[in-house]
KEKE-3310 file (N, C-alpha, C; in steps of 0.2 Angstrom, whole numbers, plus 5000, padded with zeros to 4 digits):
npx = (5004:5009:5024:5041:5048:5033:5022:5013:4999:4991:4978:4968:4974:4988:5005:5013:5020:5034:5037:5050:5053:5049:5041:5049:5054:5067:5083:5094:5102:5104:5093:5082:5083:5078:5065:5061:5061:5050:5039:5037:5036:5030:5017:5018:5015:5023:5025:5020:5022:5036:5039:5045:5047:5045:5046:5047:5063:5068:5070:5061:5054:5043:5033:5018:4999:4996:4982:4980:4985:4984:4988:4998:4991:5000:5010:5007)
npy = (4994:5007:5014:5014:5031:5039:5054:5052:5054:5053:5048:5054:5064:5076:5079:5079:5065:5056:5042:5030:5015:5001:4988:4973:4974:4974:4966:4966:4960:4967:4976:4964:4961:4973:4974:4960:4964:4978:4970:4959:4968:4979:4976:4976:4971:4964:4975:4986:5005:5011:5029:5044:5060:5079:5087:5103:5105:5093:5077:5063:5047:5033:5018:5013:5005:5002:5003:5013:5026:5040:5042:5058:5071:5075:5090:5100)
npz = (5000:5004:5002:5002:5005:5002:5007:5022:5032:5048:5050:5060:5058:5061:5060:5045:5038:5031:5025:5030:5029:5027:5039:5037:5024:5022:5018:5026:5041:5051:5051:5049:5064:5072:5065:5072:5085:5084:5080:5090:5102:5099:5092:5078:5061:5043:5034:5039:5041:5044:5050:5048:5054:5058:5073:5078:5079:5081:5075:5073:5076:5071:5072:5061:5060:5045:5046:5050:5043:5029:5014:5009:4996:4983:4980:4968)
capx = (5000:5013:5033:5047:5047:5028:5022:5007:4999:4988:4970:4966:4976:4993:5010:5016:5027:5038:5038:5056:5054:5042:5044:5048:5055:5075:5084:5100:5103:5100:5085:5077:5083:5076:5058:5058:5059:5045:5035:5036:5034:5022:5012:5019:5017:5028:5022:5020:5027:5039:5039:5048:5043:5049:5043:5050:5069:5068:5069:5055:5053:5040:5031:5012:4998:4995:4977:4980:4988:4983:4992:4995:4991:5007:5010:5005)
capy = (5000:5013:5014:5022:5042:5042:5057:5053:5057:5047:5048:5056:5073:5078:5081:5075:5062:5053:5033:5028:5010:4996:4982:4966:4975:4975:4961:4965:4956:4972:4977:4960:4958:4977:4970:4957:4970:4977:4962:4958:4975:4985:4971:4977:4967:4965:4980:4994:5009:5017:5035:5051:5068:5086:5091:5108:5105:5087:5072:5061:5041:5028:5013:5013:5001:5003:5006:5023:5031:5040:5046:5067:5073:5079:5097:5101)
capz = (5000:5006:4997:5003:5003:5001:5013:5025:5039:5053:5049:5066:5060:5065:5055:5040:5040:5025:5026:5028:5026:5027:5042:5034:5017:5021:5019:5027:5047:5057:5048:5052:5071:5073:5064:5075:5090:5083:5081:5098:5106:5096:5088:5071:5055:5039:5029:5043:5039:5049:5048:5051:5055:5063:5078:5080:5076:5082:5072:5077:5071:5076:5066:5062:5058:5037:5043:5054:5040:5022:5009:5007:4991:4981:4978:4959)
cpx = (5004:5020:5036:5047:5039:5028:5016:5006:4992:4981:4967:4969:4981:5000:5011:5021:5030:5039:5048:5059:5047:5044:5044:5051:5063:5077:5091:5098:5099:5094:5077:5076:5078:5065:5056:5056:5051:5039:5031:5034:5030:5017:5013:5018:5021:5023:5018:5024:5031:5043:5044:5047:5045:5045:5048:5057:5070:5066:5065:5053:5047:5036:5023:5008:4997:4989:4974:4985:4985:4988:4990:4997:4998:5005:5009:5011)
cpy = (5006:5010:5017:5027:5046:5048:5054:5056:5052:5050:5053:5065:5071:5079:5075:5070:5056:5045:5032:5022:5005:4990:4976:4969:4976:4969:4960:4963:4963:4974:4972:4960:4967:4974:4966:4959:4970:4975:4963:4963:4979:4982:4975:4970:4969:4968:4989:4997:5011:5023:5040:5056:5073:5087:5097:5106:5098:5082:5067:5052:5036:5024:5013:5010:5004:5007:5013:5029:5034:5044:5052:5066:5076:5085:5095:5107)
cpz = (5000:5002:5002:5002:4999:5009:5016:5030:5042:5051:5053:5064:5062:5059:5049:5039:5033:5027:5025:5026:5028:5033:5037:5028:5017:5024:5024:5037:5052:5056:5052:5060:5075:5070:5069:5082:5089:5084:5085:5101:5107:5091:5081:5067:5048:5036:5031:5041:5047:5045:5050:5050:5057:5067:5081:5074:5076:5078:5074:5069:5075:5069:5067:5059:5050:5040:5045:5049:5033:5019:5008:5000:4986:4980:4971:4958)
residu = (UNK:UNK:UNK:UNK:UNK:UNK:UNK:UNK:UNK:UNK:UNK:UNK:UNK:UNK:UNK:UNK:UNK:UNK:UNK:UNK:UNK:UNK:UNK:UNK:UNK:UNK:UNK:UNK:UNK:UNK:UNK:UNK:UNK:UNK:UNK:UNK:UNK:UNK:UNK:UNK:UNK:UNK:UNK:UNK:UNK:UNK:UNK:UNK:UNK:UNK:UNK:UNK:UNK:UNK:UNK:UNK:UNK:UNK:UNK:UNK:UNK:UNK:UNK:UNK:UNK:UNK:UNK:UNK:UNK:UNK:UNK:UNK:UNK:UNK:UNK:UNK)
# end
């Protein structure tokens, strides 16, 4: 549903935030042993985004379910 470098934002409102990766979508060791975190933790599935966003100066990351999130429109 989501890619890499689409922007969203959580259904409910709040900033816009840029998908940086999909759980379950890198193959590399640390990627998975981080997914599997996940998993376990925040009842994540392979194909959650995990997002990134500004709040103020702060760089700001956290992973969300597919179905709390929609696609922002592109600028024209």
């Amino acid at each position: 549903m989501f890619k890499t470098g689409d922007v969203v934002r959580l259904k409910s409102g709040g900033p816009t935030m840029t998908v940086q990766r999909l759980v379950g979508d890198e193959g590399h060791p640390s990627f998975r042993m981080i997914d599997n975190i996940l998993k376990a933790q925040k009842g994540c599935r392979n194909g959650d985004p995990i997002c990134q966003w500004f709040s103020d100066n702060d760089l700001k990351s956290d992973t969300f379910r597919v179905e709390m999130l929609e696609r922002v429109a592109e600028k024209q």
